[in-house]
C-alpha positions, 0 to 999 in steps of 0.5 A: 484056533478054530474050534472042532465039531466035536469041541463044540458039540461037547460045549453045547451039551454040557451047557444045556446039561445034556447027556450023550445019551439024550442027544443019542436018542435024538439022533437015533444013535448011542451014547458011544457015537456021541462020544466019539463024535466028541472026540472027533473020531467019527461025524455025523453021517447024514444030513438030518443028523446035523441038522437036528443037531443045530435045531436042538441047540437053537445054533447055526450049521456054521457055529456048530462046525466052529466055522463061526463064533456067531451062535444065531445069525438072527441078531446080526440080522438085527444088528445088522438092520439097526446099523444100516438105518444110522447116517454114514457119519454115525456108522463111521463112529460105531466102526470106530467104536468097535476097533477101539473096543477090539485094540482094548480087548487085545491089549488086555489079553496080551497083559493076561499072557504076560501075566501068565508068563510071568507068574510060569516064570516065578514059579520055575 
């Protein structure tokens, strides 16, 4: 499920301890507005706006519209730049690398919700 603008907007804010008010004053707009922004009722209606919004939080248009999960495209850069110095066989080992790494990740995230599920059942 894709995060929301607004989703995002209050996860940023509460990690940086950052009142709706604070980002308001930055934007030149009330606490109330941020707020309905939060709650996806409203959106920003200019430009500028999101762009502060982006720059403020040190964050990409794309990850603060949930577009992507990527915070800061600067490391993937880097990562990036990293990967393509490597031999084709050692790229070939860093992909294989990373899909075993995702089949564990989602092994254990299905042993969670069934876990889950299990102790919802114990209870009923």
């Amino acid at each position: 499920m894709r995060i929301t603008f607004g989703q995002r907007l209050r996860q940023l804010r509460e990690e940086q301890e950052v009142s709706q008010k604070e980002i308001g004053q930055l934007l030149n707009i009330s606490a109330r507005m941020i707020g309905f922004y939060e709650q996806g009722i409203s959106y920003p209606n200019k430009a500028e706006a999101i762009i502060l919004l982006a720059q403020y939080f040190d964050v990409s248009i794309d990850y603060l519209f949930g577009i992507s999960n990527i915070e800061n495209y600067q490391k993937l850069s880097e990562i990036n730049e990293e990967y393509s110095q490597l031999s084709k066989k050692n790229q070939e080992q860093v992909t294989e690398y990373i899909e075993l790494l995702l089949e564990k990740q989602r092994k254990e995230q299905k042993q969670r919700k069934e876990q889950k599920e299990q102790n919802k059942e114990a209870r009923e």
